[in-house]
N, C-alpha and C positions, 0 to 999 in steps of 0.2 A: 208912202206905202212901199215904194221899191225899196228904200234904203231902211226899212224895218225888215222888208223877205230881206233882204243884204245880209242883214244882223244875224239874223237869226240862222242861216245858212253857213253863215261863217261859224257862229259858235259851233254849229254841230259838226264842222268841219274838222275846228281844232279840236273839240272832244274823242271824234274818229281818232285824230291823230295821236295823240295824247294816249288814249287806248292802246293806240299799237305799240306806242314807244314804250309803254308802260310794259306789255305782253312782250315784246324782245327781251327786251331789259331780265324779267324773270326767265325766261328762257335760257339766255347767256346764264344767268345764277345758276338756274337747275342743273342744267350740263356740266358747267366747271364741277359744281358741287358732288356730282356725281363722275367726273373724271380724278377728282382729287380723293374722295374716298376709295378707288378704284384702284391709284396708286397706292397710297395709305393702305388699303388690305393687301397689295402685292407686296407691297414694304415690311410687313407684319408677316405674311407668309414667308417670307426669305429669312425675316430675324428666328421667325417659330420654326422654320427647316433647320437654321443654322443652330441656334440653338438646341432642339431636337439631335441634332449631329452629333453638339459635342457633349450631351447627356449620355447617347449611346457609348462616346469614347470612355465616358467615367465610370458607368455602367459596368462596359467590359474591364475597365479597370478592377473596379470592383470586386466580379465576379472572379477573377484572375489571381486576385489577391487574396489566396486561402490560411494562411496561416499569418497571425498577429505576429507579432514581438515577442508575448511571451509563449507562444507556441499553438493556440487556442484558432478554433474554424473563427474568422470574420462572419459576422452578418454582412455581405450586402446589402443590403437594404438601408442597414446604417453607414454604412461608406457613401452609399448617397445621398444619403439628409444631410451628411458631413459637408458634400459636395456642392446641395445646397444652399446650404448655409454660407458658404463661401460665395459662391455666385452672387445672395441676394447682400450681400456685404461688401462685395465690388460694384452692385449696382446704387445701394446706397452712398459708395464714394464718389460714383460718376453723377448723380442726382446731385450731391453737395457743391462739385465743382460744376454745374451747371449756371449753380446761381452766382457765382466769380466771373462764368466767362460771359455776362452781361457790362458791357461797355458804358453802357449811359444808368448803368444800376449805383445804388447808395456807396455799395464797397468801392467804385469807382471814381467817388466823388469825398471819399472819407477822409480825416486827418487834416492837420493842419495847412493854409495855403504858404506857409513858409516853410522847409524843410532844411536841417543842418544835414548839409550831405560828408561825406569825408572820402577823399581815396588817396589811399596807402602804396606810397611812390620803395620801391626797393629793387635791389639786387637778386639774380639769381644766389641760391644759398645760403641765403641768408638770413633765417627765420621767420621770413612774411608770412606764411600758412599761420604759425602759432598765435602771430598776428591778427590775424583775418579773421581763427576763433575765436578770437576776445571782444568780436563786436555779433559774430555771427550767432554768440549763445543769445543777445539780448533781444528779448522777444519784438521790440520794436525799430530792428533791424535790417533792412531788405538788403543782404550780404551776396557779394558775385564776386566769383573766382576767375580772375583773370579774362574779363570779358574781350580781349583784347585778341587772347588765340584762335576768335571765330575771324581775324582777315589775315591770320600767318601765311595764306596764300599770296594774299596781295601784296603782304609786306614783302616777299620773294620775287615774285614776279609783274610790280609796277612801280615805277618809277617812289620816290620818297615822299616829291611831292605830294600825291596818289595818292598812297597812304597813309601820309598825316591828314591830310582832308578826310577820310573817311575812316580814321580814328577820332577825330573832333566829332565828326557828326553824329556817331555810336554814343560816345562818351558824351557827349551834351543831351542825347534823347535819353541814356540811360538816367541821367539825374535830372529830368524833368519828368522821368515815369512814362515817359510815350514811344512803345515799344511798333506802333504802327507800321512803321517805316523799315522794321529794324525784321522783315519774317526769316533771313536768312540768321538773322543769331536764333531763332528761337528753332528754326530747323537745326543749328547747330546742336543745342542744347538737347535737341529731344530725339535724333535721328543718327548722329555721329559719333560711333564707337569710343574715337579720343576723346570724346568729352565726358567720358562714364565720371570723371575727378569734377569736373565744370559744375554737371547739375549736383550731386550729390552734396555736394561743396559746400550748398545752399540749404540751410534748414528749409528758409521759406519756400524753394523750390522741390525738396524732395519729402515731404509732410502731407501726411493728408490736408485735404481731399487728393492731392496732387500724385501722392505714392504712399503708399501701405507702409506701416509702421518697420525701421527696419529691422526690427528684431536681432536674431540672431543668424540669416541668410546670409550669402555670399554677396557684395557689391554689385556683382553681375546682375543676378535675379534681381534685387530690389529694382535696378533702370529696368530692364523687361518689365516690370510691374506699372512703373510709371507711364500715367497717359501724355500723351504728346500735348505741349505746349502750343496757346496759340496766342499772338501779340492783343488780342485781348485781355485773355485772363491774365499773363504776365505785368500788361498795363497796369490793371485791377490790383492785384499783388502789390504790386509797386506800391499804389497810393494806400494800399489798406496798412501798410509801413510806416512809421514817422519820418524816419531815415533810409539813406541808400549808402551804402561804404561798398569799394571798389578797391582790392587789391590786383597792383597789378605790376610784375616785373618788367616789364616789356618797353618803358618811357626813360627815355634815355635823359630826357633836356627836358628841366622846370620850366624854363621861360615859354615853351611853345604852348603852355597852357593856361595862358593868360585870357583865353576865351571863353576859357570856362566861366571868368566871372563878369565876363559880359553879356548878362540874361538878355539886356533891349528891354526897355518899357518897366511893365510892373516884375519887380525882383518875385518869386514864385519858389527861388530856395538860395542858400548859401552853401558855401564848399570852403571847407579845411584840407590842409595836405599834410598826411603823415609822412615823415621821410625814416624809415627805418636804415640803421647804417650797419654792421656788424667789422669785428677783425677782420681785415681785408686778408691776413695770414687762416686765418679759420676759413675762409669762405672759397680761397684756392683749394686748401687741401679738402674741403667735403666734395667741391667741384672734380677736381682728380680720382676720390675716392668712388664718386658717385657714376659719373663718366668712365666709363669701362671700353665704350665704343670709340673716345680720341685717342689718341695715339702722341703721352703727351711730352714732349721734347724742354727739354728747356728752352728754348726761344719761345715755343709757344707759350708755355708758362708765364714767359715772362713776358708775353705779350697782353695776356690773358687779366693779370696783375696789372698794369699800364693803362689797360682799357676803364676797369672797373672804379681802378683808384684814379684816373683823370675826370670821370663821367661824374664822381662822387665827389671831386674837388671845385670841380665847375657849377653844380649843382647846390653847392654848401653856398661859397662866394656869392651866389647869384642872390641867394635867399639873406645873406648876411648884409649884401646890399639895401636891403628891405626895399623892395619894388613899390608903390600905393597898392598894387593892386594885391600884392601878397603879405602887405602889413598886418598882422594878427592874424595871419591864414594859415601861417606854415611853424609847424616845430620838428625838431630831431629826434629821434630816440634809438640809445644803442639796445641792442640787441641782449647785450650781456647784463646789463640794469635792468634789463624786463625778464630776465629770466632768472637774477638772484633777488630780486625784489617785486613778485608779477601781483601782487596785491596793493603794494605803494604806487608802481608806475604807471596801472593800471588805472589806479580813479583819478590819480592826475591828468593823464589824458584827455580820460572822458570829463573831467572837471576845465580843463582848456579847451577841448570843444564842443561845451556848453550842453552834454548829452548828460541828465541821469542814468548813474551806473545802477543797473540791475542786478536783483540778488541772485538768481540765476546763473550773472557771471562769478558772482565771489564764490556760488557754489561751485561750478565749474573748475576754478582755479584750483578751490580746494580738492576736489575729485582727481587734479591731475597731480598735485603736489604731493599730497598727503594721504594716499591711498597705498593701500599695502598691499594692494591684488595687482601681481606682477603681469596677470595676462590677460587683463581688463583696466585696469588705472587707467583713468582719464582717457576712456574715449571720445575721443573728436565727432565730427558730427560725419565720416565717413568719407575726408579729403583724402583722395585715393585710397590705401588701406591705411593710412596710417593710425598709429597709437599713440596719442603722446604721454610720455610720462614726466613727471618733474623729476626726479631721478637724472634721467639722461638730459635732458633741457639744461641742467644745472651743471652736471658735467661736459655736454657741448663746449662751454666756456672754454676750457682748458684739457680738453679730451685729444685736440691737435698738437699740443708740447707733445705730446710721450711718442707722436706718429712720425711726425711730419718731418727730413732731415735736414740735418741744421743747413746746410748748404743752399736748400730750396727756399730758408726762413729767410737767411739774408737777402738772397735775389727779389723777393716780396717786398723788404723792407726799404730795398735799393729802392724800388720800383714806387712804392709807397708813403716814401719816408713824409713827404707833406702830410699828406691826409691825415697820416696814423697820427703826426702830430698835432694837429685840429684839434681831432678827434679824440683825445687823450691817450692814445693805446701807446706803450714804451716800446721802445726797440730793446731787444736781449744781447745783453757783453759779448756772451760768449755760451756754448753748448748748455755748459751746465746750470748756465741761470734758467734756459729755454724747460731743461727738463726738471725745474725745481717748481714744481704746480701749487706748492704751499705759498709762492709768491706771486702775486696777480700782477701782472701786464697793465692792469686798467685803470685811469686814475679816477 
């Protein structure tokens, strides 16, 4: 009898308790529930003030704004539905890029798990931008403009070692699309005035949802426009890409990138190297011409020459070697064959590294080539301002003969004479062959 009252005592004991646990339990809910809407309508309140603010600013814009263009009173009223309309169309760009900066979402998990990456090893001056277009038009591209100028600090002030360690580690999470690690490039890209050339650089980076169409605005305004990047959505981007290609002047030495192609475990992508070379005589004089802030002596000059054609000789040899790991990875291309031939040199490339060529690009080529509008032809995708035209690309070649003085050409040549010879570029007799531009230098 005792141990039945026992039972029955206990039960009702734990049903009390149970009760209560149960009644906290909603209690805790209710509260939060009502602390978080609390915030959420204060959150709402400040967007509906701020908002409301800068209504009034457009408002008085508006109102302010009495006479049209062609000389007629403005409606306000319609200035503001204008203004509306803009507003709900920067909100639908931010809605669109919402669903990118989901990390564990589809776009981030899309495309193939092998990727042919490529990056474009070159010289300052040496046509790499033009370059860098030819991969950057193809829609299934994820194209970076010298990702390499977001550690120019550290390359100054730490040691070498320093920063080749943290060149490898940028550059290996850049082409494995994991930008996790990486928040101080993407604050680069989205916060630092010098990198206005960086992000724009990048179809994939400066396109909606990411940045408003850029129309016909100034460079400036389009980056203002653009939302700050966050190593999320950049991640996302990346993989929603087939490819990644990475131009970049700034590598001096092939060999120390021989870790690239050691992924560890299961391989997840493959890497090709372009090595762009150009007239090491061309590429001093646009460097002189361009550099207005050196002060340039001949010994500099001829230092300058010494540097670039050593880096380019060492660099050739090493690859000529064929290493295993750089066997079928690496090819040359002069600069001057891609710019008298950019439609042959062009699918061959892409045909060596295994990328179909996009019509996009043959269009592009054709836009720059063969376009007759001198103050639009072949716009670029807004790498700093530049415009390229086929025109000038074509004369680039041999635009240095008619410049550059003979005097300067030989100390080049001195300085150069291996390379150029590699490389097939001739050395000139004498002045007059230099300025006879009917006869190509190049074999």
């Amino acid at each position: 009898m005792r141990r039945f009252i026992g039972r029955i005592i206990t039960k009702q004991v734990s049903v009390r308790i149970g009760c209560v646990v149960i009644f906290m339990m909603c209690a805790v809910f209710f509260i939060t529930q009502r602390r978080n809407e609390t915030i959420v309508g204060l959150h709402k309140r400040q967007l509906n003030l701020s908002e409301i603010q800068k209504s009034n600013r457009h408002w008085n814009d508006c109102r302010e704004a009495k006479l049209s263009i062609d000389g007629n009173f403005t409606d306000p009223y319609s200035c503001l539905q204008r203004q509306i309309k803009t507003l709900k169309k920067k909100l639908e760009m931010y809605e669109k890029l919402n669903s990118l900066t989901e990390f564990e979402s589809w776009v981030s998990k899309f495309g193939s798990k092998t990727r042919q990456n490529v990056l474009i090893l070159s010289d300052l001056r040496s046509g790499s931008t033009f370059l860098g277009e030819l991969f950057n038009q193809h829609p299934h591209i994820f194209y970076l403009y010298e990702p390499l100028d977001s550690l120019k600090y550290y390359h100054k002030n730490r040691p070498e070692n320093i920063y080749d360690a943290m060149s490898r580690h940028l550059l290996k999470d850049i082409f494995h699309c994991n930008y996790m690690e990486l928040s101080y490039f993407t604050d680069f890209l989205s916060f630092q005035y010098s990198s206005l050339s960086h992000r724009l650089a990048s179809k994939a980076l400066s396109s909606p949802p990411l940045c408003p169409e850029p129309g016909n605005r100034p460079l400036y305004f389009n980056i203002r426009m653009c939302t700050p990047l966050r190593t999320q959505t950049i991640s996302a981007l990346c993989r929603l890409h087939k490819h990644t290609v990475v131009k970049t002047v700034l590598i001096r030495d092939i060999h120390k990138l021989s870790y690239l192609m050691d992924n560890g475990g299961s391989t997840d992508y493959t890497l090709k190297f372009v090595h762009l070379v150009r007239d090491p005589r061309a590429m001093i004089n646009s460097r002189v011409t361009h550099d207005t802030d050196t002060l340039w002596t001949l010994e500099k000059l001829r230092k300058s020459a010494r540097d670039v054609c050593a880096s380019s000789l060492r660099n050739i040899k090493y690859a000529v070697s064929a290493p295993p790991w750089l066997h079928g990875h690496y090819t040359i291309v002069r600069y001057e064959d891609l710019v008298t031939s950019p439609q042959r040199i062009t699918e061959q490339l892409y045909s060596f590294l295994g990328i179909a060529m996009a019509a996009e690009v043959r269009y592009w080529i054709d836009r720059v080539f063969r376009s007759e509008d001198k103050t639009s032809s072949g716009l670029s995708s807004s790498v700093k301002t530049i415009r390229l035209k086929g025109k000038n690309l074509t004369e680039s070649v041999s635009r240095w003969r008619r410049t550059m003085p003979y005097s300067i050409v030989r100390a080049v040549e001195t300085e150069c004479y291996e390379v150029m010879n590699l490389l097939g570029y001739r050395v000139v007799e004498d002045e007059e062959e230099l300025r006879d531009v009917s006869q190509t230098l190049v074999d």
